[in-house]
C-alpha positions as CSV (number, residue, x, y, z in Angstrom):
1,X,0.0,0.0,0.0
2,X,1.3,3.2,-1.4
3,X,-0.5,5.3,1.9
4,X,-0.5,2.7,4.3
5,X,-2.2,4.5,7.6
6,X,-2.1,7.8,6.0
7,X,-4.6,10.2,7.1
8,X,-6.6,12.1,4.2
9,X,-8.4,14.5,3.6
10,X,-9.7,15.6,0.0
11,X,-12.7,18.1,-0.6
12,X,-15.5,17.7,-2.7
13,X,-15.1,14.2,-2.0
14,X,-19.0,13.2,-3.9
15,X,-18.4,14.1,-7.3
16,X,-17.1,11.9,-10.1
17,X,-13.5,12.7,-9.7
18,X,-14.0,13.0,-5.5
19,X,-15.5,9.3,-5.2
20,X,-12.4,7.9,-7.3
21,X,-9.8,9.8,-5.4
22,X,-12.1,8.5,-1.9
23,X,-11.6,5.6,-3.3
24,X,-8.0,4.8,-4.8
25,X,-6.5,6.6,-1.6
26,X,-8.3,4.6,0.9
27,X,-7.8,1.1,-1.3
28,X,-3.8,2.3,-0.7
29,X,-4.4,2.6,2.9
30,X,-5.2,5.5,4.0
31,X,-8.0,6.6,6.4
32,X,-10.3,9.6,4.5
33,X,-12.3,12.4,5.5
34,X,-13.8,14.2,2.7
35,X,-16.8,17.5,2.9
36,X,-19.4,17.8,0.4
37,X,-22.7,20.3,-0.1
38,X,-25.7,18.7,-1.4
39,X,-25.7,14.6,-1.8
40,X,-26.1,12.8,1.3
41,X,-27.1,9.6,-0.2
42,X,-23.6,10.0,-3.0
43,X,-21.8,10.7,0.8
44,X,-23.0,7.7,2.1
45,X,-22.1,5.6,-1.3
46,X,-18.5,7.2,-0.6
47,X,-18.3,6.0,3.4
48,X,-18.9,3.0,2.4
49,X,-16.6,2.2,-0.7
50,X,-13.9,3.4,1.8
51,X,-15.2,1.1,4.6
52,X,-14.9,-1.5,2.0
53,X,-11.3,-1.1,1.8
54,X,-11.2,-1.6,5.2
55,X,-10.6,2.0,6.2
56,X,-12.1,4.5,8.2
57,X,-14.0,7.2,6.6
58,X,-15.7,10.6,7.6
59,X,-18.5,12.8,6.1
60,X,-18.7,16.8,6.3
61,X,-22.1,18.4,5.0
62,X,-19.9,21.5,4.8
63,X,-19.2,24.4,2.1
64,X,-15.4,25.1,1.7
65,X,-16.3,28.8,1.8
66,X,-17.5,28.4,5.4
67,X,-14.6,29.3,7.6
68,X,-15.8,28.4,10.9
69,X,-17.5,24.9,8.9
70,X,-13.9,24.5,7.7
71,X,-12.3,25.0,11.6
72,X,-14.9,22.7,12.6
73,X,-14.5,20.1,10.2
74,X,-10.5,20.1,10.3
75,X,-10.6,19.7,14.7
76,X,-12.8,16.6,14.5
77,X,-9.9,15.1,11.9
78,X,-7.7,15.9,14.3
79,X,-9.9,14.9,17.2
80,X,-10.6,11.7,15.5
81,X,-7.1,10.7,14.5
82,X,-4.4,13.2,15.8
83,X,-3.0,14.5,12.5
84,X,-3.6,14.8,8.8
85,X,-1.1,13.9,6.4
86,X,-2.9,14.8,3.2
87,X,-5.0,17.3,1.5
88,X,-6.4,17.3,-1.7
89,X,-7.9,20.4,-3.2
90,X,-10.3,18.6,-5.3
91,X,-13.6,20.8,-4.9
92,X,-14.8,23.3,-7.6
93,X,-17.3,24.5,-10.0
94,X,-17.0,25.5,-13.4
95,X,-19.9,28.2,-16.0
96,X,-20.3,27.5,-19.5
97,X,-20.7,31.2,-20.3
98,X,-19.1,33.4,-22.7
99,X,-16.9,36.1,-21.5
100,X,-19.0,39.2,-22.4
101,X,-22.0,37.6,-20.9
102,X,-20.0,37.0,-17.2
103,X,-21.6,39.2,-14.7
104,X,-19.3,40.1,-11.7
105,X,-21.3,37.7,-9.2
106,X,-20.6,34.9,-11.4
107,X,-16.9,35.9,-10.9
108,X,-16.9,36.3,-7.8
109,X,-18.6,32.5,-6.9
110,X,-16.1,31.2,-9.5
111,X,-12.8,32.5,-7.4
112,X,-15.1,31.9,-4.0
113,X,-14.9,28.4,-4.7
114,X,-12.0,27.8,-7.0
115,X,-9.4,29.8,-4.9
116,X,-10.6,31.7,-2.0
117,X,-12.0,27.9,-0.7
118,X,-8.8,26.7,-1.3
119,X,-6.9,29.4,0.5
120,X,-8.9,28.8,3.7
121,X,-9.3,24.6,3.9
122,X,-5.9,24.3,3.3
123,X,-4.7,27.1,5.7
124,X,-6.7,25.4,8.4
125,X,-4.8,22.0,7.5
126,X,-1.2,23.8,7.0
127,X,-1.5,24.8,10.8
128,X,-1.4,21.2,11.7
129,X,0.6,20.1,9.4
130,X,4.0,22.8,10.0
131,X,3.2,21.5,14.0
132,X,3.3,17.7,12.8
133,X,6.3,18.8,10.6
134,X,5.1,16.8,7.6
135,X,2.3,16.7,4.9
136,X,1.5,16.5,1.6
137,X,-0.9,18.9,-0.4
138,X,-1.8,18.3,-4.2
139,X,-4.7,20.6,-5.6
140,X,-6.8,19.4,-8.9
141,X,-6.2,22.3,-11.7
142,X,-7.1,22.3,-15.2
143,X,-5.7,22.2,-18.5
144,X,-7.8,25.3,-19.2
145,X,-4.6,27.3,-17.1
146,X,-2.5,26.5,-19.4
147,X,-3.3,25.6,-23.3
148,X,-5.2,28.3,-25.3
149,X,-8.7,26.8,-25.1
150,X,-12.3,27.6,-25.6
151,X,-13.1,27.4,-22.0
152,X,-14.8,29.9,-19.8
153,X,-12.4,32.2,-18.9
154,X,-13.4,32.9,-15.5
155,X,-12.6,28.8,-14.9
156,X,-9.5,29.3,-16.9
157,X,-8.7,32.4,-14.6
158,X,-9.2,30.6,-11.2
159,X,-7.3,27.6,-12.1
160,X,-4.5,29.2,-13.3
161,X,-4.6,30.4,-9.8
162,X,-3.3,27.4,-8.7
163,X,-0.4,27.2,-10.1
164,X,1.0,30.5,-8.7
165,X,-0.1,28.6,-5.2
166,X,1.3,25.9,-5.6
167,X,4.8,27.0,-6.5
168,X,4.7,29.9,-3.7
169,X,3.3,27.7,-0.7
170,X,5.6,25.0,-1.9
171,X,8.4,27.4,-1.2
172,X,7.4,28.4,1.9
173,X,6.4,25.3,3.7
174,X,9.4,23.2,2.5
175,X,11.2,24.0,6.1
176,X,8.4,22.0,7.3
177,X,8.9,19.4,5.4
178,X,5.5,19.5,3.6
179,X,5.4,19.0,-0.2
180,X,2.7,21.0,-2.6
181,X,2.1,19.8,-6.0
182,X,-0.9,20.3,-8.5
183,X,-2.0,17.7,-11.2
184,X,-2.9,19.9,-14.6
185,X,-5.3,17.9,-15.5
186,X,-6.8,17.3,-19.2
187,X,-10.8,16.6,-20.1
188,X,-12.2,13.7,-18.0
189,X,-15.5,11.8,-19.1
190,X,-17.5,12.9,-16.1
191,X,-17.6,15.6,-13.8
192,X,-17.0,19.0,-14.4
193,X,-15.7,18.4,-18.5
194,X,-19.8,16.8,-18.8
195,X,-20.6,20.5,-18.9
196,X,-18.9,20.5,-22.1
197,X,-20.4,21.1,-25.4
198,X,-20.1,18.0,-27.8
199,X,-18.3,20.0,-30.8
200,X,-15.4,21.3,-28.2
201,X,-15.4,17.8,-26.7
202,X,-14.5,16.0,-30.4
203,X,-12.7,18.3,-31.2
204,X,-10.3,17.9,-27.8
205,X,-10.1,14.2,-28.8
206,X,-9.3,15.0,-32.3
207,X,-6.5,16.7,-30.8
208,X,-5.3,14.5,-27.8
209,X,-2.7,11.8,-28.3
210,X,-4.6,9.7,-26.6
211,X,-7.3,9.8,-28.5
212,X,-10.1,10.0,-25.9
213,X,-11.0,11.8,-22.5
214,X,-9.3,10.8,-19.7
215,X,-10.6,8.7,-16.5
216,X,-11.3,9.8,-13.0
217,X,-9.7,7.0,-11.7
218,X,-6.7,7.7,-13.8
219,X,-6.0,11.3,-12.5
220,X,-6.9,9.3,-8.6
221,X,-3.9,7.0,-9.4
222,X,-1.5,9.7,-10.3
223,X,-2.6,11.5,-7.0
224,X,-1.9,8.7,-5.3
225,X,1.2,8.2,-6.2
226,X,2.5,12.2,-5.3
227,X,1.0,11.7,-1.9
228,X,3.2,9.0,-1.1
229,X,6.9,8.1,-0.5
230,X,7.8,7.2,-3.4
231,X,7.5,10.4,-4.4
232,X,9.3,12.2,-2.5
233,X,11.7,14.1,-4.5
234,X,8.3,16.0,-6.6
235,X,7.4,18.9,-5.1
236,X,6.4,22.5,-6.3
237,X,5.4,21.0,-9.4
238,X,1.8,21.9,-12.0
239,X,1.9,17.9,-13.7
240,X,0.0,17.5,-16.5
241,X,-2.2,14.1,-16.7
242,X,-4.0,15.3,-20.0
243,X,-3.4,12.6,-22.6
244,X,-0.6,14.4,-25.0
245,X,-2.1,17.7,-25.3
């Protein structure tokens, strides 16, 4: 096991790429927490294909805009098992919308989610972390941040975000020994790239090496893999999984 007794916690952790990252981490070993808004039932589906790898899970009905929801939910991890060794930025949202038509609230939600949410959850989590003197912290960006694409710009905007994050907090928190990475990832057949038109979709494939979107679980492997020893020597690092793009 690549994560053997790991603690974990990854947000958004009931969408399509969530579940598989819920699901690859704790079939490596590790015990995972994960919050999510809406789907109770998809929450309870993810409790127990962790259970079912013979790990412990935990549920947070909680929006990583909510400060306090975030304090709370990060001091029963601890509560529950004394540390956490990993987060992954996971949740977002994305607007099919063309640029002229973005009004300044649809803006503002995208960066609210996209950035700002990850600015708080994984403050909360570094605290521990710099006092446990160890961690990892990989955060799910986009292809959009990177290739010119037709993609919505304020989506393109917030995950390009990330990148300058990752590099910066990587810098900052190696004295603690914590590693930060991002995965650039391409189009994916579910989640957030179903909001896709099917013209742009082809016409991604057309242009992919690999000839087809990628996998949830695929991206949840790579994760996997940059969360645990064996990777050790990656760190400030935007990887591409993206299918030769």
């Amino acid at each position: 096991m690549l994560l053997k007794n790991k603690i974990a916690l990854v947000t958004g952790g009931t969408g399509a790429l969530g579940e598989k990252l819920c699901e690859v981490l704790s079939r490596e070993g590790a015990h995972v927490a994960f919050n999510y808004q809406k789907h109770k039932d998809k929450a309870e589906k993810v409790l127990s294909i962790i259970k079912s790898n013979k790990r412990k899970g935990l549920a947070f009905p909680c929006s990583i805009t909510d400060a306090k929801a975030i304090e709370q939910m990060v001091e029963q991890i601890i509560n529950k098992f004394n540390r956490i060794d990993i987060l992954v930025n996971n949740a977002g949202i994305t607007q099919v919308m063309p640029f002229p038509l973005i009004e300044e609230e649809d803006w503002d939600k995208m960066m609210a989610i996209n950035v700002k949410g990850t600015f708080l959850i994984t403050k909360e989590v570094v605290r521990r972390m710099i006092a446990q003197r160890s961690g990892v912290i990989v955060s799910i960006g986009s292809i959009a941040a990177v290739r010119m694409l037709e993609v919505p710009v304020h989506y393109a905007t917030s995950k390009a975000a990330l990148c300058g994050f990752t590099v910066s907090l990587a810098k900052e928190l190696a004295r603690y020994n914590i590693r930060v990475n991002s995965i650039i990832s391409g189009m994916l057949e579910s989640g957030i790239s179903s909001n896709v038109p099917e013209n742009k979709y082809k016409e991604y494939v057309k242009y992919c090496a690999a000839g087809r979107a990628g996998k949830p679980e695929e991206v949840a492997e790579f994760v996997a893999f940059l969360c645990s020893e064996r990777a050790s020597y990656i760190n400030a690092q935007n990887l591409s999984i993206d299918g030769g793009m």
